[in-house]
C-alpha positions as MATLAB code, in Angstrom:
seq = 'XXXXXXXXXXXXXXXXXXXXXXXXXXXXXXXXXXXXXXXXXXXXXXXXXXXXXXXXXXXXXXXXXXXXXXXXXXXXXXXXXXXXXXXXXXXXXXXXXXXXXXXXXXXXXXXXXXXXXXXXXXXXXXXXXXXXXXXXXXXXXXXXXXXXXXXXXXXXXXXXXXXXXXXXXXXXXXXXXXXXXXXXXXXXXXXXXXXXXXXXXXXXXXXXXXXXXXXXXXXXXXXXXXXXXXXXXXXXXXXXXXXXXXXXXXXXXXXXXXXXXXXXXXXXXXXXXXXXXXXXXXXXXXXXXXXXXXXXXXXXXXXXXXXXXXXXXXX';
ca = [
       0.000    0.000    0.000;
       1.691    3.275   -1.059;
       1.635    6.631    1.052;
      -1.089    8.997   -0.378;
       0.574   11.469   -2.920;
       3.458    9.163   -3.406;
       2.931    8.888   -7.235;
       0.562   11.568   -7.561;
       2.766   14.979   -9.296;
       1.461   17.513   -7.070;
       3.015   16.347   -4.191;
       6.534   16.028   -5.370;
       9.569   17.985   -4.055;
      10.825   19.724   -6.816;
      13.496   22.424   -7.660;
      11.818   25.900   -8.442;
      11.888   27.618  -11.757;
      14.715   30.158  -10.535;
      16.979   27.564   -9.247;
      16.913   25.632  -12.467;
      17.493   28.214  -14.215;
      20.110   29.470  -12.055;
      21.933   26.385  -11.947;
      21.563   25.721  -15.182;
      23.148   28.921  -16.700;
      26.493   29.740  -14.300;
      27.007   25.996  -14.328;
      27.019   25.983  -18.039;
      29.282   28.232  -19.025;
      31.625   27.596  -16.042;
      31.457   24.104  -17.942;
      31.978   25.744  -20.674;
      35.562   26.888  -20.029;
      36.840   24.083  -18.228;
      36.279   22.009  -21.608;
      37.447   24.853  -23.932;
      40.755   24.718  -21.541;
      40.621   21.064  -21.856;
      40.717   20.380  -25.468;
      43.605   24.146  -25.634;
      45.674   21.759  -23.020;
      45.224   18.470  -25.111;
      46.539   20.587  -28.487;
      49.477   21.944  -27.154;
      50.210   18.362  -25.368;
      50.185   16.572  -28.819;
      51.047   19.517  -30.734;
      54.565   19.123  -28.325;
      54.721   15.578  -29.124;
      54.885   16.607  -32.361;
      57.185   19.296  -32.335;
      58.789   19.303  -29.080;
      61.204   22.721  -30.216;
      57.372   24.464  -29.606;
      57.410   25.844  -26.055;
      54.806   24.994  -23.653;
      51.877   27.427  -23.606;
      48.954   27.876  -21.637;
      46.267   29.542  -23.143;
      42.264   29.536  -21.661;
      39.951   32.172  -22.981;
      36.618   32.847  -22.227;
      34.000   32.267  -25.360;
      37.412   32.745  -28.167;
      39.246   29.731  -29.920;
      40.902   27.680  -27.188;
      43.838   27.213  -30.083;
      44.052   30.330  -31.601;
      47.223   30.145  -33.999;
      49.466   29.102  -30.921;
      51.989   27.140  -33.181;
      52.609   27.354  -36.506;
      52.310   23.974  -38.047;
      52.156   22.067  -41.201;
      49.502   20.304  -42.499;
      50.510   17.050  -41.526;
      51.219   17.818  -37.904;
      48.265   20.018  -37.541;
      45.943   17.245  -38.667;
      47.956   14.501  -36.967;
      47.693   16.578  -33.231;
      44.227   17.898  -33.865;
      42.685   14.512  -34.582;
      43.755   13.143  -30.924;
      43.456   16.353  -29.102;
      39.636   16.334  -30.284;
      38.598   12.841  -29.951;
      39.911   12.648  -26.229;
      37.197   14.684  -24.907;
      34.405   13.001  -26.948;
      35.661    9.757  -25.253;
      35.984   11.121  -22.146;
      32.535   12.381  -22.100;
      31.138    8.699  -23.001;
      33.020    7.443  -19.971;
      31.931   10.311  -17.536;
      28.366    9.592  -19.387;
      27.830    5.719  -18.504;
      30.387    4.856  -16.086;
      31.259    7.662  -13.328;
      29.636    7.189   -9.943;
      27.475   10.226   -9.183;
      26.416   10.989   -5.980;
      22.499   10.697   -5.365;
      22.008   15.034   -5.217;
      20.128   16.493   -8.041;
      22.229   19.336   -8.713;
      25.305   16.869   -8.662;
      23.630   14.666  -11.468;
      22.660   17.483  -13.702;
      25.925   19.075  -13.072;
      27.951   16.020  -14.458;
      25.181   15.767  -17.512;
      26.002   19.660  -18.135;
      29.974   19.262  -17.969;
      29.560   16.467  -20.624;
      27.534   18.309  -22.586;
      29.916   20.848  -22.834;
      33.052   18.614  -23.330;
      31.083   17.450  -25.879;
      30.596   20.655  -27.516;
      33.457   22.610  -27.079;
      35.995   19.792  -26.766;
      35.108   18.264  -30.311;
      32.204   19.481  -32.077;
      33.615   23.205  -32.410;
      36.919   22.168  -33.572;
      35.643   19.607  -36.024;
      33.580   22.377  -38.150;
      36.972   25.045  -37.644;
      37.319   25.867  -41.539;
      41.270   26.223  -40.630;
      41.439   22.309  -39.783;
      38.588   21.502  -42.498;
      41.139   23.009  -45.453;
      44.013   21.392  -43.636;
      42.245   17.741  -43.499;
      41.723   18.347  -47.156;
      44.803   18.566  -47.954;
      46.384   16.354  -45.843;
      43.856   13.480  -46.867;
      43.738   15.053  -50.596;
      40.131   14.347  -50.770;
      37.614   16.711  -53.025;
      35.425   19.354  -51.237;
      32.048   16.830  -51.066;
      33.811   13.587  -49.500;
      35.716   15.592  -46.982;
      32.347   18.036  -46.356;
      30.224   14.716  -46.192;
      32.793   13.483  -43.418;
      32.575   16.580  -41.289;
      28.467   16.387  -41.429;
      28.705   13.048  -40.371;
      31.069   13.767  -37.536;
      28.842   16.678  -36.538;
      25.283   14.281  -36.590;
      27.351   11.576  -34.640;
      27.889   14.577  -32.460;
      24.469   15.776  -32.278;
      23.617   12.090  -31.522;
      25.822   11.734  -28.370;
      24.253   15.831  -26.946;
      20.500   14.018  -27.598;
      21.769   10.869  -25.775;
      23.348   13.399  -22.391;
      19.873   15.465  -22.373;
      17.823   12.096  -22.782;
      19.751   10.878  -19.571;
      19.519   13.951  -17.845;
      15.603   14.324  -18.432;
      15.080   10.892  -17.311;
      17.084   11.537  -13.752;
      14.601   15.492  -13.544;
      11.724   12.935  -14.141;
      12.265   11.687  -10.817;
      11.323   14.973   -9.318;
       9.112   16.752  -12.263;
       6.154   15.720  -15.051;
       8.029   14.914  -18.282;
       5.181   13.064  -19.450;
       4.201   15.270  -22.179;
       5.880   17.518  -24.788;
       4.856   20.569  -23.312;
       6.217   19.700  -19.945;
       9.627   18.729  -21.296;
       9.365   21.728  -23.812;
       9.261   23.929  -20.332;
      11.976   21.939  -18.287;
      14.223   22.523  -21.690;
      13.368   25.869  -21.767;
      14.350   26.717  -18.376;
      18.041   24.839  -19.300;
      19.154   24.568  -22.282;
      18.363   27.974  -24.720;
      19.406   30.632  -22.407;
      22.789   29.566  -21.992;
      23.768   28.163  -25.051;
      22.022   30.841  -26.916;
      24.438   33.442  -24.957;
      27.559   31.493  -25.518;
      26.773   31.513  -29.138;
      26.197   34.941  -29.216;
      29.527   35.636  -27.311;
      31.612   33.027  -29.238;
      30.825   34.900  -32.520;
      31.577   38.369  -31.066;
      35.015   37.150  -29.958;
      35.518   35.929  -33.659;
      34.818   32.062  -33.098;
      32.225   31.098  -35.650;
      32.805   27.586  -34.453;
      32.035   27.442  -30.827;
      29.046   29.749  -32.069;
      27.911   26.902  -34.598;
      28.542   24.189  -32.128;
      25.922   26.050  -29.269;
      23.460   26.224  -31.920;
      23.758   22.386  -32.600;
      23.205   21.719  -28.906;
      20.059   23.788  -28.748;
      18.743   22.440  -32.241;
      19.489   18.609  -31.008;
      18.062   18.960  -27.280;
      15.115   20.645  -28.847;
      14.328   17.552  -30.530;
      14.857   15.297  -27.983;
      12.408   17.357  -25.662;
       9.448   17.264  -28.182;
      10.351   13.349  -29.662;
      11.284   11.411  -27.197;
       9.260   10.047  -23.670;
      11.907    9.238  -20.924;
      11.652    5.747  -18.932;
      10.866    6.493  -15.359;
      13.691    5.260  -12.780;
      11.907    6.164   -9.194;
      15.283    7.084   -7.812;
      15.740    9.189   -4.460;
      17.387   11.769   -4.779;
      18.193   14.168   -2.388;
      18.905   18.055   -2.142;
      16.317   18.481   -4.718;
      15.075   21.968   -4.120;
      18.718   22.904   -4.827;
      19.461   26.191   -3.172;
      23.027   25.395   -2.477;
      23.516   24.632   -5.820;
      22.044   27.603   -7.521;
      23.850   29.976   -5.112;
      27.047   28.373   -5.589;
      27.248   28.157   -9.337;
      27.217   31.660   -9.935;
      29.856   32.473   -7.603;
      32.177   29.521   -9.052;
      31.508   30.923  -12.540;
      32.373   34.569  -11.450;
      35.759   33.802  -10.154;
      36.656   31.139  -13.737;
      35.448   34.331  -15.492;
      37.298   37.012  -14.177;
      40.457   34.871  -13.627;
      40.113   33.870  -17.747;
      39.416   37.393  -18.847;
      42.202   38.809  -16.485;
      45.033   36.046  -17.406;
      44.337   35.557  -21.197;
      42.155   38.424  -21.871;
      38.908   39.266  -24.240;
      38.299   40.888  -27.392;
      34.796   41.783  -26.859;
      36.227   43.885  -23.422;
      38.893   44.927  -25.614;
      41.484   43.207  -23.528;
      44.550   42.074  -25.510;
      44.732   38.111  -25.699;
      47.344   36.974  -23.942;
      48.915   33.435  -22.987;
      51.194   31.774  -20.377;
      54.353   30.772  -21.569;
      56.356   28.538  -20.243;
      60.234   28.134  -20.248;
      62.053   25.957  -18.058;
      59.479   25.552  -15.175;
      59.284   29.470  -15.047;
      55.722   30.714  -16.445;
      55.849   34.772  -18.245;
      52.673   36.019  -19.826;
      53.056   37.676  -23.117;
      50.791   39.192  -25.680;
      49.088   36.072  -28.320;
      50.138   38.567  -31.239;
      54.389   38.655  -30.365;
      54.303   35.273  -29.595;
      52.590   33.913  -33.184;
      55.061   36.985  -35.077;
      57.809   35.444  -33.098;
      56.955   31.427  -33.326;
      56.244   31.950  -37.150;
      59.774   33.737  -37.566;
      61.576   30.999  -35.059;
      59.784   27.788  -36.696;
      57.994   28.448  -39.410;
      60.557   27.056  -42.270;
      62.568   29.330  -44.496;
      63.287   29.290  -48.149;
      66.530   30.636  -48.693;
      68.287   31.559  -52.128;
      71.647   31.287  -52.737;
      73.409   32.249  -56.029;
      76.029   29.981  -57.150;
      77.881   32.715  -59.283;
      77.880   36.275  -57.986;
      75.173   38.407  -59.548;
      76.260   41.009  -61.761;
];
């Protein structure tokens, strides 16, 4: 015999609108950045291993191109590090995804859903549709602009495939504590999460010049959309606790505060009109310098030279 109201809606604890939508937003673009950092960090790593001459350079900006022109590389290395710097965090999403033990808090679940989401996202789908890397692939694999196009769209729907597998899982665990029985009621839980956020990081990203990250936020809102209005979620009756999550939405915007200021102070922001700038590091001993002298100075260190050399003197 159940306790009265146990499966009836109305008499669930649930997390208000505000909190959601709190959460929701600073947690997603704190996410954001820590997987923009993560895939700039896995570049330089196997751009090194490529080229270990290339000093080591730290370089997180907010809403910009994790990998802006850091090291000037061929095509074959460029492809070569790329390709492993961008699976990596596709990967590591899957495994975060199916197989990391979260705790039984609300806001801890949909925290972990919303940091794969955006590993996802800015850790491979961005990079995959960067034009820069497209042209390079191209040439590198010598293919004609329709196979190599047709390989990128079917990267980008395998990602779009993995974002509507994280929101499916992270609907099913919010319809322990909310109605998702219904379009409409999904619609409204994915309106209160997704858009907003996304919507401003896509605006931002193309400000700052990075048509990529802007494209890859659209593709998350596009593919979540769909799953909202397609697809009815399997009910799990789990307990979870901290549901209201107060903690959670007070916290998150304080977290995201201090990532922001600390990425637009370090490495700067067009958009502010702060110069980019990166960490460089040379024999354990970190200096920050302008991104601008460091590529003019990389490309005139590395970058190889054609030299001419007259065997007779000219007259």
């Amino acid at each position: 015999m159940g306790i009265y109201g146990e499966h009836d809606n109305r008499f669930r604890e649930r997390p208000s609108a505000l909190a959601l939508v709190s959460m929701s937003f600073f947690s997603t673009i704190a996410c954001a950045m820590i997987s923009s950092g993560v895939v700039s960090l896995l570049r330089v790593l196997t751009t090194r291993e490529t080229r270990s001459e290339f000093p080591f350079l730290l370089y997180f900006p907010f809403a910009s191109d994790p990998f802006l022109g850091l090291y000037p590389l061929r095509v074959d290395q460029s492809v070569r590090a790329a390709g492993i710097a961008i699976a990596i965090p596709a990967i590591v999403a899957l495994v975060l995804l199916f197989f990391f033990p979260t705790t039984q808090k609300l806001a801890g679940r949909l925290s972990l859903h919303t940091f794969v989401c955006s590993l996802i996202t800015f850790g491979t789908l961005a990079p995959m549709v960067d034009r820069k890397l497209f042209d390079d692939f191209r040439l590198y694999t010598r293919l004609d602009l329709n196979p190599a196009l047709g390989i990128v769209v079917a990267g980008v729907v395998v990602m779009a495939v993995l974002l509507v597998l994280v929101e499916r899982r992270a609907v099913r665990v919010l319809g322990n504590v909310a109605d998702v029985g219904s379009p409409g009621k999904r619609l409204y839980l994915w309106l209160l999460r997704i858009p907003l956020p996304f919507a401003v990081l896509a605006a931002l990203c193309k400000l700052n010049g990075w048509t990529d990250g802007a494209i890859a936020s659209l593709v998350v809102i596009a593919a979540t959309f769909f799953e909202a209005i397609s697809h009815v979620p399997r009910y799990q009756f789990e307990r979870l606790g901290n549901v209201r999550m107060r903690e959670a939405a007070a916290t998150w915007p304080i977290v995201t505060a201090v990532l922001l200021c600390g990425s637009v102070w370090l490495f700067g922001l067009d958009l502010l009109h702060f110069p980019r700038r990166a960490v460089r590091i040379d024999d354990g001993k970190p200096s920050i310098v302008r991104l601008d002298a460091l590529q003019e100075s990389q490309k005139k260190q590395f970058e190889p030279k054609i030299e001419m050399n007259w065997s007779k003197e000219r007259k």
